[in-house]
Steps between C-alpha positions, in 0.01 A plus 500: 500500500441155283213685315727836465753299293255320259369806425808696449628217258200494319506880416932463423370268217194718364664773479872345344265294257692181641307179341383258777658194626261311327554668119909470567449153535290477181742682301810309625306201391415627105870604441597164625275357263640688221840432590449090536301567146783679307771212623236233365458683128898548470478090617263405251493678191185483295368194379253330235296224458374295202128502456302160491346604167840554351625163540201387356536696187829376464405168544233508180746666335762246520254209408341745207870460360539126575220433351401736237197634641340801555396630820141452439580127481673461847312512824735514850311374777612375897851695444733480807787684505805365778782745573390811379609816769585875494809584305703814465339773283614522168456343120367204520572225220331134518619173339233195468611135483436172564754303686316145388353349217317782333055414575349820365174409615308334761712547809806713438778631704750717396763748629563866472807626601483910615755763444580816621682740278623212337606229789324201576333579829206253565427161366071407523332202385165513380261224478140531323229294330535614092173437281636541150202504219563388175356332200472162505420225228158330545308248278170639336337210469486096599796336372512097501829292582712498155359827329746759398457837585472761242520901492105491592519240758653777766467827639685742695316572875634749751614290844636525799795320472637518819226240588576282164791204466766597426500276130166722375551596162445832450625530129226346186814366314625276726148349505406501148583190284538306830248175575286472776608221749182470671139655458490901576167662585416851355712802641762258731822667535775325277765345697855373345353138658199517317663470103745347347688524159400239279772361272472610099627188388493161706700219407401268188342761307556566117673843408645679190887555574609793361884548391530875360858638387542876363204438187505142502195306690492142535181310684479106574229328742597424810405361820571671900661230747428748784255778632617832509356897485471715214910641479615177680778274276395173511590152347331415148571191232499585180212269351659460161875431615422404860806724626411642830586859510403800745295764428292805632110509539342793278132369558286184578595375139854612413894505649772667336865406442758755667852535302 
C-alpha cells in the first residue's frame, strides 16, 4: 500500500507540473536573497571612493604651485594616504593644505579636505617623499680663500634639491660679487656658508665726498671712520675742515652727501 502512495504522488506532481520539494526550497531561498538585497541598496545608497593616483596628482599639484615648478620637476614617491573611505556619490571638490610650517620638499604632509556637492565630507592626510629638481649654482673652477666670484666663476646645474641644504643657492646673483671664505674645488655646489660679502669701503681709507645740489657739485677728500657696503651711510671727516659728516657709499672710492 506504502509503494501505491509514492507512486500515486509522484504521478499528481508530473502531471500538475508541481516543482519538487527540493526546487521550492531553492526558490524561497533566491527571493529571500533579493528581498534582504533591496532593503540593503535603499540602506546604503551608492558610494565612491578616491583613487590613490588622484591624491597623488593633487599632491604635485599643490607643491607645483608652492613652489613654482612644473610637473616635470616634482617626483612623489612612498605616498601614504590616512583616512581616505567611500563617500556618497556625487561632485566631488578637493582643497590641499598644510596645517604646519609649509616644507615643499623632502618629506611633506599635507591635507585635503573632500566634498560632496559642496559639503565637507572627509578630511585625509597625505604624507610622501617630494624630489623637487632645480637649477642650482655651482663653481666652474678652483677658487682660493679671498677670491671674488665673477659672472664666469659659476654655472647653473640641474639638482635634486630635495637631497641639498636647505641654504644652496640656486640663483648666480646672489653669488656673484661675493668672496670666497675658504678654498672651493671645481663644480662644488655654492652654499650661503661658503661666501661672504666683502665690505666696499673699510675704515681709514681715503675717499672723494661728494655734496651735489640741483646743478651745483662740490667734492673735498675725505677719509671713512667705518666699513660699510656699497648703498650703506657711513661716517666720513672731511679732510680739509675735519667736520665729521655722514654719507652714502657709491663705490670703493666715493660717498655722497644726502640733503
Amino acid at each position: 500500500m506504502k509503494l501505491l502512495g509514492y507512486i500515486f504522488l509522484i504521478t499528481i506532481c508530473l502531471s500538475t507540473g508541481l516543482p519538487p520539494v527540493e526546487a521550492a526550497a531553492g526558490q524561497d531561498m533566491a527571493a529571500l536573497d533579493s528581498s534582504r538585497q533591496s532593503l540593503t541598496d535603499q540602506k546604503h545608497p551608492s558610494k565612491q571612493i578616491i583613487p590613490e593616483a588622484k591624491f597623488r596628482e593633487l599632491l604635485q599639484a599643490y607643491i607645483c604651485d608652492s613652489m613654482g615648478k612644473r610637473p616635470a620637476d616634482i617626483a612623489v614617491s612612498r605616498l601614504k594616504i590616512n583616512g581616505n573611505r567611500r563617500i556618497a556619490a556625487g561632485d566631488v571638490a578637493f582643497q590641499v593644505f598644510q596645517k604646519s610650517k609649509g616644507i615643499t620638499k623632502g618629506y611633506v604632509r599635507v591635507t585635503v579636505i573632500v566634498s560632496v556637492d559642496g559639503e565637507a565630507d572627509m578630511e585625509v592626510n597625505l604624507s610622501a617623499w617630494v624630489d623637487v629638481f632645480g637649477p642650482v649654482v655651482c663653481v666652474a673652477r678652483k677658487m682660493t680663500k679671498g677670491e671674488t666670484v665673477g659672472p664666469a666663476d659659476v654655472y647653473l646645474a640641474r639638482k635634486n634639491l630635495a637631497r641639498l641644504p636647505a641654504n644652496t643657492i640656486t640663483d648666480k646673483s646672489k653669488a656673484i660679487g661675493m668672496t670666497v671664505k675658504n678654498s672651493l674645488n671645481a663644480n662644488t655646489s655654492l652654499r650661503e656658508y661658503m661666501l661672504f660679502r666683502k665690505p666696499m669701503l673699510e675704515r681709514g681709507e681715503m675717499v672723494t665726498i661728494l655734496a651735489q645740489l640741483g646743478g651745483l657739485k662740490v667734492t673735498t677728500p675725505g677719509k671713512t671712520l667705518e666699513r660699510g657696503f656699497e648703498g650703506d651711510m657711513i661716517r666720513v671727516q672731511n679732510s680739509m675742515s675735519k667736520k665729521r659728516i655722514y654719507a652714502r657709499i657709491v663705490d670703493d672710492s666715493t660717498v655722497k652727501v644726502d640733503f
